[in-house]
C-alpha positions in Angstrom: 68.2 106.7 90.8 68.2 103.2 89.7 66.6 101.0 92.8 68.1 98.9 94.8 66.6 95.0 94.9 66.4 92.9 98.0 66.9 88.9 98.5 66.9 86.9 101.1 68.3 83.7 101.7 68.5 82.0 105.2 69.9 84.0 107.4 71.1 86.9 105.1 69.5 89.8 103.6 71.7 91.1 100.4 70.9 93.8 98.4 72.4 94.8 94.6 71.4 97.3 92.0 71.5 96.7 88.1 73.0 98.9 86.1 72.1 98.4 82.4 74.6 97.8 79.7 75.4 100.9 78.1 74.1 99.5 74.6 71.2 96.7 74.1 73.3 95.0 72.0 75.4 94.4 74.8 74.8 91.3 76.6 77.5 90.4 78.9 76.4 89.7 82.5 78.7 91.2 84.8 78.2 91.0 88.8 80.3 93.0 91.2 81.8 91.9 94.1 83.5 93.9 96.8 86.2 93.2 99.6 86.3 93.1 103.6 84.7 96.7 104.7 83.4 97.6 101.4 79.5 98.7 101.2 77.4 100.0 98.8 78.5 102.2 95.7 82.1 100.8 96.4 82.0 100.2 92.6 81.1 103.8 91.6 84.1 104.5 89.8 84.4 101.1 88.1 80.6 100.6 87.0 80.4 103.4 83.7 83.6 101.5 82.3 82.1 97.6 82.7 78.5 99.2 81.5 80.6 99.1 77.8 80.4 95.4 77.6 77.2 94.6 79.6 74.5 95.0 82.3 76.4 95.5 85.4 74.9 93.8 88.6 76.3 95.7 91.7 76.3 93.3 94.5 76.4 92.9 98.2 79.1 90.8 99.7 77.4 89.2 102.7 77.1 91.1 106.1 78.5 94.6 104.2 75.8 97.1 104.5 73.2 97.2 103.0 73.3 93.8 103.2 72.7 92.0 106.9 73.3 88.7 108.9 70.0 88.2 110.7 71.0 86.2 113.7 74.3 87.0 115.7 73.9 83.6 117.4 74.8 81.4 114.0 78.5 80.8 113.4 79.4 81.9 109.8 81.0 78.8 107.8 82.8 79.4 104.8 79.8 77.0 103.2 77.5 79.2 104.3 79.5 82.1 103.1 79.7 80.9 99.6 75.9 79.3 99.3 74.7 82.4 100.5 76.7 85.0 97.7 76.4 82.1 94.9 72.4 82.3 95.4 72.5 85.7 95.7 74.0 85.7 92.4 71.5 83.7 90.6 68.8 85.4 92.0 70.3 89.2 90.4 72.6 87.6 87.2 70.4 84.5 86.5 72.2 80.7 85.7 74.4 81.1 83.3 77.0 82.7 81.4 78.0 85.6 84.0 81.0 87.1 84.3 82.4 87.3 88.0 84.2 90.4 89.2 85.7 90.5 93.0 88.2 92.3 95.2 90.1 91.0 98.3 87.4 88.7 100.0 85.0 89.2 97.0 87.6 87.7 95.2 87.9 84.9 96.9 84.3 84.4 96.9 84.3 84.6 92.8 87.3 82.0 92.5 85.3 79.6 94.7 82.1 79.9 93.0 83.7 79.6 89.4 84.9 76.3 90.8 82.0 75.1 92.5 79.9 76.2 89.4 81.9 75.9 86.4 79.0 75.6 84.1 77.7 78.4 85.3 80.4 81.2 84.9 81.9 82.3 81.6 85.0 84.1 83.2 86.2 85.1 86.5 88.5 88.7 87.1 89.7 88.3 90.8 91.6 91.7 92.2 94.1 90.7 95.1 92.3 88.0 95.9 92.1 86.5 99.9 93.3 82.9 99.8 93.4 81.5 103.3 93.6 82.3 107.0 94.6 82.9 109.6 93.9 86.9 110.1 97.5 88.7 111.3 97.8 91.3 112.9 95.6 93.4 115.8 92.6 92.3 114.0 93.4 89.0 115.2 92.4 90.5 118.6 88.9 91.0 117.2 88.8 87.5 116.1 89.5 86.3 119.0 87.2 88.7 121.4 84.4 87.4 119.2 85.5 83.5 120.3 85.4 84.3 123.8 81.9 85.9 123.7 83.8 89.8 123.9 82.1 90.7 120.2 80.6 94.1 122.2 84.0 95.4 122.6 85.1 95.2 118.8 81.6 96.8 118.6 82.5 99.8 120.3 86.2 100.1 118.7 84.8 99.4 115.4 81.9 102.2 116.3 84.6 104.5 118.1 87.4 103.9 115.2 84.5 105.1 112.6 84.2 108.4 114.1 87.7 109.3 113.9 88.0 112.1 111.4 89.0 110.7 107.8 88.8 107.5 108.9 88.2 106.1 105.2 91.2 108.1 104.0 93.5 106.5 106.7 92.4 102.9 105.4 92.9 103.5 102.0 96.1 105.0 102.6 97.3 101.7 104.0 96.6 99.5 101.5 97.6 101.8 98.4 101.5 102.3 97.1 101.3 106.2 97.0 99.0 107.7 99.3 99.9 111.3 98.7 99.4 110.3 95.1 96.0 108.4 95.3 94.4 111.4 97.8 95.4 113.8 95.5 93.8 112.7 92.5 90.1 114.5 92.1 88.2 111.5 91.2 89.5 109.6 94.5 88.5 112.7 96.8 85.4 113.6 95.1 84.8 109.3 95.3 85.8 108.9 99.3 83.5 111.6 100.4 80.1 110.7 98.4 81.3 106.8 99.7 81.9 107.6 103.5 77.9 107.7 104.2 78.0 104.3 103.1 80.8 103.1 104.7 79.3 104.4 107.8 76.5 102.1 107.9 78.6 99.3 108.1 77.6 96.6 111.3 80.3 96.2 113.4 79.1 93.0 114.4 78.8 91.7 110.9 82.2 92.9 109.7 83.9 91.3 112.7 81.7 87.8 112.1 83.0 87.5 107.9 86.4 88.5 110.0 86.5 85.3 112.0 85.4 83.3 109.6 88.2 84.5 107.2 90.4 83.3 109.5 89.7 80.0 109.4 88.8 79.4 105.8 90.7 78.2 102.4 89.9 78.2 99.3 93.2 76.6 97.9 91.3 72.8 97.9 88.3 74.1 96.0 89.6 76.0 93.4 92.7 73.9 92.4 92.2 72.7 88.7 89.5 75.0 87.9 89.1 75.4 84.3 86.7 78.4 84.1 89.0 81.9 82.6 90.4 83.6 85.4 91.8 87.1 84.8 94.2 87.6 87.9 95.6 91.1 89.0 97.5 92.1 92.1 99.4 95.2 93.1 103.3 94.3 93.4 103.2 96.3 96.7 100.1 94.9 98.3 100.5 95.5 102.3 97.2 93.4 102.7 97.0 90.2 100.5 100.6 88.0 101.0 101.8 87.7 97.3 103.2 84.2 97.6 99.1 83.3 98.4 98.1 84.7 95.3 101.1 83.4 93.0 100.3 79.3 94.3 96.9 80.0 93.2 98.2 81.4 89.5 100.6 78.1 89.7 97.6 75.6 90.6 94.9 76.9 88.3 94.7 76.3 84.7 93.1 78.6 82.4 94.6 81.7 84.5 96.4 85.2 83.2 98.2 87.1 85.9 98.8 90.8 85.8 101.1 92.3 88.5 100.9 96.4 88.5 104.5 97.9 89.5 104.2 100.3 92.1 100.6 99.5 93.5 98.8 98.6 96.6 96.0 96.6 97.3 93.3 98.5 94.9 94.3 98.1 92.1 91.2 99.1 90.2 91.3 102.7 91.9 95.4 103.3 92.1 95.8 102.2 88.6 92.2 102.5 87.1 93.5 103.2 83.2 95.8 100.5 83.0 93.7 98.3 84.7 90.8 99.1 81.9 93.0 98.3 79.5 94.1 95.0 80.7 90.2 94.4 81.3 89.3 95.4 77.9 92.0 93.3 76.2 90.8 90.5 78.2 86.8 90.8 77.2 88.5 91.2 73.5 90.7 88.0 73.9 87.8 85.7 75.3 84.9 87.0 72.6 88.0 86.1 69.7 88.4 82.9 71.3 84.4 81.9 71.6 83.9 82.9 67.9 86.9 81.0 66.5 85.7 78.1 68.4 82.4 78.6 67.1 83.7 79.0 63.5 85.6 75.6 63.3 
């Protein structure tokens, strides 16, 4: 069991875990990011298959267990938000040359970072990333029970909605294309029940605090013109992330290769985990050609 590392910084405890590169002659830097409700070992199907091109640094997105927000009473800003999973990011990848991997929120988080930190980051793959608020939908009420000082309720429904049996199963099912499909594959079922432990320990409180600030933030003004490589992929039939969001980001953003997956959800790196390799590979393979030619002349 590889341990897990802890790092604070102001009011947030985050946690990651580095897995090293399959080879030592591998030296890509490659840090992890999950999405709204993720928690640890969300990557465990992903990890083996980035470990071919470097170490891979599995990290927390703030307030997703095991990570923690420390005081309830501190309003989260979307500065705050990004200061605190950038330095988190030094402190596990180091300074330079890391490659940025994120899902849903975690994606927005990478695409921000890359632009506030261009230097810094070699390449960027955002999965359906969040662009901008507000929340829709009965979360919403959450959101708003949290403004009017009514967080304990969404406490107890977040607490109450955990214990309902296959829980995790009924969230995946709404963000994916096929659900009979995805459940049915071994990998997934054999992956949801080693990952429900961990998805457990999620804080209610915390998950509803990244929530509001969600709502308000927007990401559109800070990464527009951001040179750094972005790889961008997004199920065609995402019920979660709006795709007119995600294609005025891949119209705004130099430097960016979108990959839309026919007949998939909002996961796209669990519903369509081959092709999506391949895609990755050919991307890893396409930015090393380019360096060394550059290099060359």
């Amino acid at each position: 069991m590889i341990p897990r590392q802890s790092y604070e910084w102001k009011n947030h405890r985050i946690t990651y875990v580095k897995h090293p590169a399959a080879s030592p002659k591998l030296k890509e830097k490659i840090v992890l990011i999950g999405g709204w409700c993720s928690a640890a070992d969300y990557w465990k199907l992903n990890i083996p298959f980035f470990q071919q091109f470097g170490e891979v640094i599995e990290l927390d997105l703030i307030g997703h267990y095991p990570a923690e927000i420390l005081d309830y009473k501190k309003k989260l800003t979307l500065q705050e938000f990004l200061e605190a999973q950038a330095n988190a990011i030094w402190e596990s990848a180091g300074e330079k040359d890391i490659t940025l991997v994120g899902h849903s929120t975690g994606g927005m988080a990478v695409l921000a970072i890359a632009a506030l930190f261009p230097g810094r980051i070699k390449q960027v793959i955002c999965i359906a990333p969040y662009v901008h608020g507000p929340v829709r939908g009965p979360l919403k009420l959450g959101i708003l029970g949290l403004r009017a000082n009514l967080g304990l309720f969404f406490d107890m429904g977040f607490k109450l909605g955990k214990s309902i049996p296959k829980v995790l199963n009924l969230g995946f099912s709404f963000g994916v294309y096929d659900s009979k499909e995805f459940h049915s594959n071994p990998e997934i079922k054999s992956f949801i029940e080693e990952y429900y432990p961990q998805f457990e320990h999620l804080n209610p409180r915390n998950i509803l605090m990244i929530l509001e600030m969600l709502d308000r933030a927007d990401i559109r003004p800070i990464v527009f013109g951001n040179e750094v490589p972005i790889l961008m992929l997004r199920g065609e039939d995402d019920p979660v992330i709006p795709g007119k969001d995600v294609e005025e980001l891949e119209r705004t953003t130099p430097n960016v290769k979108a990959i839309r997956f026919a007949e998939c959800g909002h996961f796209v790196h669990l519903e369509k985990k081959q092709a999506f390799e391949k895609v990755i590979t050919d991307f890893f393979i396409s930015k090393k050609q380019s360096r060394l030619k550059k290099s060359f002349f």
